[in-house]
Each structure stands twice: as C-alpha cells, then as structure tokens.
Backbone as a printed PyTorch tensor [residue, N CA C, xyz], in Angstrom:
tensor([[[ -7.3990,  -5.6120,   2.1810],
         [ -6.3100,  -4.6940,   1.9560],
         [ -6.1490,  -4.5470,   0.4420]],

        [[ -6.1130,  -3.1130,  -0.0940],
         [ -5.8750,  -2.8940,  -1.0590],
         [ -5.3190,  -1.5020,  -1.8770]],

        [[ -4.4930,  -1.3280,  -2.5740],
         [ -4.2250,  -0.0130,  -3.3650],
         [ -4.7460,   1.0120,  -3.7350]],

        [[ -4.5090,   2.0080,  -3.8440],
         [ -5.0410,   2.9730,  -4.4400],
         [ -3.8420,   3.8870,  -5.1070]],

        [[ -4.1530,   4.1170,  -6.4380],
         [ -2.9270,   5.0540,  -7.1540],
         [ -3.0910,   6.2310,  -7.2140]],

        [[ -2.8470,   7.4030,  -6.2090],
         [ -2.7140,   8.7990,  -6.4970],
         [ -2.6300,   8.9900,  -7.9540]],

        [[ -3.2930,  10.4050,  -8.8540],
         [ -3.1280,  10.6220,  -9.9790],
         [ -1.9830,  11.6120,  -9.4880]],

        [[ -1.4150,  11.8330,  -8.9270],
         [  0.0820,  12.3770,  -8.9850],
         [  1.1960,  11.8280,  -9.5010]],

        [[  1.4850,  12.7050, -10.6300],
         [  3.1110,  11.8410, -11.0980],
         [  4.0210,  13.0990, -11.0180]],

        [[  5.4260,  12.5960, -11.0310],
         [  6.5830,  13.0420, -11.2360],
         [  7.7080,  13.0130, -12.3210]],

        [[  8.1440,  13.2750, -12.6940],
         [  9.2560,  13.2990, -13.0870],
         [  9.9340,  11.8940, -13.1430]],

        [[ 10.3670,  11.8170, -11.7410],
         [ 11.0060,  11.0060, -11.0070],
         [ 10.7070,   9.1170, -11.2580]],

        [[  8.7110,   9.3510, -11.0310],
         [  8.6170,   8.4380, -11.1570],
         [  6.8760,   7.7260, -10.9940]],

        [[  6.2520,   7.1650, -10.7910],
         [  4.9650,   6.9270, -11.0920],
         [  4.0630,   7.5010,  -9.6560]],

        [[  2.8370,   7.3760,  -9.4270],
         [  2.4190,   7.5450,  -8.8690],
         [  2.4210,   7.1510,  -7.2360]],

        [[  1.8280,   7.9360,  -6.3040],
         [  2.1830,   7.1940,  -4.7280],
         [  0.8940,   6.0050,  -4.7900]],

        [[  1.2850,   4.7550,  -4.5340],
         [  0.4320,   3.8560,  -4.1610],
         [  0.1210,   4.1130,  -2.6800]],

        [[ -1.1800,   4.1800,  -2.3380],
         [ -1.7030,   4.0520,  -0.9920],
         [ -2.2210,   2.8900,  -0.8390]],

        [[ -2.3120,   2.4980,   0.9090],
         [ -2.8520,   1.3160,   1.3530],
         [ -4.4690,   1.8320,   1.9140]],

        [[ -5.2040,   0.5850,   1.6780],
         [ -6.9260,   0.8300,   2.3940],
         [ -6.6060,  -0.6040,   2.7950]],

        [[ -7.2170,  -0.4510,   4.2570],
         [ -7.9220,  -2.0770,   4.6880],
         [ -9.0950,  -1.5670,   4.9760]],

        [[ -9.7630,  -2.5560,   5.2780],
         [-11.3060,  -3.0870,   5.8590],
         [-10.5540,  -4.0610,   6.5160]],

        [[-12.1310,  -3.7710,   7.9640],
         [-12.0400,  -4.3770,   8.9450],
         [-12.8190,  -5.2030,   8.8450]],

        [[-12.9710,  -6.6900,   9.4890],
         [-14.1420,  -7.8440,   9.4580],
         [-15.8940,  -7.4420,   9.1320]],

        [[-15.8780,  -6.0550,   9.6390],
         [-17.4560,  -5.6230,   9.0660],
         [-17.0730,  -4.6000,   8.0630]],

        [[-16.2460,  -4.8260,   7.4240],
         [-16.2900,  -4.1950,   5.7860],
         [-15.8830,  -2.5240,   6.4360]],

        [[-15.6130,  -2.4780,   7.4750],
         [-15.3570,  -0.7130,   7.4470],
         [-13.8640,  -0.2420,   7.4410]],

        [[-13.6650,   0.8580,   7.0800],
         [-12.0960,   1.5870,   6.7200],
         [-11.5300,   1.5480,   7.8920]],

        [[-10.4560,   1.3230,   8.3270],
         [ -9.0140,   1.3090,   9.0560],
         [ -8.4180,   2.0340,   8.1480]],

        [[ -7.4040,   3.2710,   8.7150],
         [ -6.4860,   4.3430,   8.1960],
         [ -5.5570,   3.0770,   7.9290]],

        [[ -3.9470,   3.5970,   7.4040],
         [ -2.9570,   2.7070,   7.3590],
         [ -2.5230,   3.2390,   8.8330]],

        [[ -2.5760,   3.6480,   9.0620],
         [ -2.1000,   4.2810,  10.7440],
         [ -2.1610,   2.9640,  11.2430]],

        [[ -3.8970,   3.2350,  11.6130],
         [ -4.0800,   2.0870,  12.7350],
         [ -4.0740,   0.6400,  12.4200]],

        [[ -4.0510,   0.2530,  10.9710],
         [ -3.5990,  -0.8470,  10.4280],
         [ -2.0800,  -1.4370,  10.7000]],

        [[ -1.1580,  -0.6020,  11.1320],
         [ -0.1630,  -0.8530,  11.3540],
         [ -0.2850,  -0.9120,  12.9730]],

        [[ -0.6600,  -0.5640,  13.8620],
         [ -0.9940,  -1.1840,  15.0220],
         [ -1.4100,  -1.8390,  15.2560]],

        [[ -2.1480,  -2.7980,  14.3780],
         [ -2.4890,  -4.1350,  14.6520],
         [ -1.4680,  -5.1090,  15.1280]],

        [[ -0.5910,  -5.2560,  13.7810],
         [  0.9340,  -6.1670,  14.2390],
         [  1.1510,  -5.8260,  15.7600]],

        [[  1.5930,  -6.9470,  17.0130],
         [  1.8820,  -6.5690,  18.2680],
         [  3.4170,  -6.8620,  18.5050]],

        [[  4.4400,  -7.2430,  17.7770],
         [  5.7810,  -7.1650,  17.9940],
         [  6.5840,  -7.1900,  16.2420]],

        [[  7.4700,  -7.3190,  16.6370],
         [  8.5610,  -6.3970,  15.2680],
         [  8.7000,  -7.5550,  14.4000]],

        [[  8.6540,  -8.5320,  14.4220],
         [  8.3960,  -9.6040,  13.2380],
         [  7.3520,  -9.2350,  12.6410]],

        [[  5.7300,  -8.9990,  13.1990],
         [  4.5190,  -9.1990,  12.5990],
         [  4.3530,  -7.9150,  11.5520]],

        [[  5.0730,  -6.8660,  12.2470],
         [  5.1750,  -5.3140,  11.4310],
         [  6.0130,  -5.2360,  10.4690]],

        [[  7.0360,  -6.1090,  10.6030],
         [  8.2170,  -6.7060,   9.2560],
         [  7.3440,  -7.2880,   8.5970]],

        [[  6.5760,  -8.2680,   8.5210],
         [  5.7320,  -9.1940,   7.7450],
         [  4.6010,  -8.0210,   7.2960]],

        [[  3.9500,  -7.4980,   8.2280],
         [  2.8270,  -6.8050,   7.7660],
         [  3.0630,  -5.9660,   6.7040]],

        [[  4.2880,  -4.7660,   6.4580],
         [  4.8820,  -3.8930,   5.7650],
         [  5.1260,  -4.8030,   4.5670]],

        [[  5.8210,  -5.9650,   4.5080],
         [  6.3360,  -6.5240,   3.0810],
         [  4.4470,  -7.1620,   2.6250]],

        [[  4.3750,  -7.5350,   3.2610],
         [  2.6640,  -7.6470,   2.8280],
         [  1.7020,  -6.7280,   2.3080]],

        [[  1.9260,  -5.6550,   2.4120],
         [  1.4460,  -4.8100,   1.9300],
         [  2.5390,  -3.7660,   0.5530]],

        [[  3.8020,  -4.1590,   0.2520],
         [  4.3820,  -3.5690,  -0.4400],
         [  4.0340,  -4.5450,  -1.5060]],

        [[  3.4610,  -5.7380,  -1.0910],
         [  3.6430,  -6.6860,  -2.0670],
         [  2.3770,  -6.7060,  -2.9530]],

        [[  1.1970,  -6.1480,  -1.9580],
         [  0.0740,  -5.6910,  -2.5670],
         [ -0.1200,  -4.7000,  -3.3030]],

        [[  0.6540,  -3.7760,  -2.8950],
         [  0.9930,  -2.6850,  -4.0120],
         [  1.8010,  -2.9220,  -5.4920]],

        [[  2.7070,  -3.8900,  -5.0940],
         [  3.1440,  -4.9440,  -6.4960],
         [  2.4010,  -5.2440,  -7.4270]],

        [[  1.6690,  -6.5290,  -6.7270],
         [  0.6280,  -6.9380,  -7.7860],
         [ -0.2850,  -6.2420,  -8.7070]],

        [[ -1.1030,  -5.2410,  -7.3980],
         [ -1.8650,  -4.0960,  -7.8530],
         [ -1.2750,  -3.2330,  -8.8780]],

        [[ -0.3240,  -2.9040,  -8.9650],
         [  0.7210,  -2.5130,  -9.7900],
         [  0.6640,  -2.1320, -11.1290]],

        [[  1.0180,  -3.7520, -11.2730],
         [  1.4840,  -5.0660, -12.6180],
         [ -0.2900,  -5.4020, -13.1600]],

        [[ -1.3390,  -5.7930, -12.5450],
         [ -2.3600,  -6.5020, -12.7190],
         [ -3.4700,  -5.1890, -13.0190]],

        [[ -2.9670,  -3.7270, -13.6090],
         [ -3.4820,  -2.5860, -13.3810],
         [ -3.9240,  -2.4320, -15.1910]],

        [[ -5.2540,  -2.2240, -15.4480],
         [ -5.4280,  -2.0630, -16.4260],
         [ -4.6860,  -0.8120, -17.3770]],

        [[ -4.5920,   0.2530, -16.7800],
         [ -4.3330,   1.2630, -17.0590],
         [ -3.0240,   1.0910, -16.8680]],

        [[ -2.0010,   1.4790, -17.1180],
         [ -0.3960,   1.7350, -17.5150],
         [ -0.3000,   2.9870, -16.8480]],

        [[  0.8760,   3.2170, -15.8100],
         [  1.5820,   5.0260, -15.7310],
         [  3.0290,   4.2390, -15.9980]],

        [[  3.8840,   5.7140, -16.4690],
         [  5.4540,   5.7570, -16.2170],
         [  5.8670,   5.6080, -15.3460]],

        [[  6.7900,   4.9370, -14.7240],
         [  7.6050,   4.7360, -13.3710],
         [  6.9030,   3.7450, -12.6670]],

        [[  7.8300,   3.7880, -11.3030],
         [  7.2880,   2.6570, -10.5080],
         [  6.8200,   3.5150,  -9.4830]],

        [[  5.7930,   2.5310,  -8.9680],
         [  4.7860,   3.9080,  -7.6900],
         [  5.4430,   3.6340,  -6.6650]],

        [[  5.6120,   5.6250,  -5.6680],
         [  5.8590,   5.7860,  -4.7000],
         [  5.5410,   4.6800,  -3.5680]],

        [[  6.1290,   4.1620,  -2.3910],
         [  5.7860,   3.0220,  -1.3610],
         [  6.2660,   3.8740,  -0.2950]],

        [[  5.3430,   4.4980,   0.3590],
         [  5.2010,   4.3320,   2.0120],
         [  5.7630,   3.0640,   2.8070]],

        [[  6.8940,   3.4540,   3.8870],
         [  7.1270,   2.4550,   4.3600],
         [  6.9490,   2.7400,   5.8150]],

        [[  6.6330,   1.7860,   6.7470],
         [  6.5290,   1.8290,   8.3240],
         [  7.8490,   1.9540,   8.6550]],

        [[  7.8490,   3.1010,   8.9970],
         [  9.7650,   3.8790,   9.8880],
         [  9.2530,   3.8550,  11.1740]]])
C-alpha cells in the first residue's frame, strides 16, 4: 500500500493523495476493492486510519515539498 500525489492543486490546499495496493503477486487492487477486503466495521475503521496514515508519512517523508495538506479520500 502506497500514495500517489495528484499534480492537482488548489487554492484551498495541496494535492489529492491517492491510495495503490498490491496484492500478494505484486498486482493492482483499485482502492474500491481494497476496501472490501476488511469483513466487519472495526477492520474498515482500522483499514481507513491505516491508510490515512500512509498518506501521512508519504506526505512528510516526500522529497519534493507542495503547499497545503493533501486532499484524503475517506471510506463513507
């Protein structure tokens, strides 16, 4: 699981961070179906802050600098 920073900015505020996983043989899972993995409402609470948190790090640990803090998709 990992980030990706849209070169879209705003005004408002930095870019939309997107989520990518890989699956055990290295292939793409959408965030769709990544979020159907979790099978009850704790694991999708955990899964979501797990992945906002990856977008954190990814963030902060980003060679390159933008203005603002990046957009976060959240599981509604």
């Amino acid at each position: 699981m990992y980030s990706v920073f849209q070169s879209i900015f705003s005004t408002s505020g930095g870019p939309p961070a997107l989520l990518r996983v890989r699956d055990n043989a290295n292939r793409s899972i959408s965030p769709k179906d990544a979020f159907r993995i979790p099978d009850h409402a704790k694991k999708i609470i955990h899964f979501d802050q797990l992945c906002r948190m990856v977008h954190v790090v990814n963030c902060v640990t980003r060679s390159t600098r933008f203005e603002g803090l990046p957009y976060l998709n959240v599981n509604a």
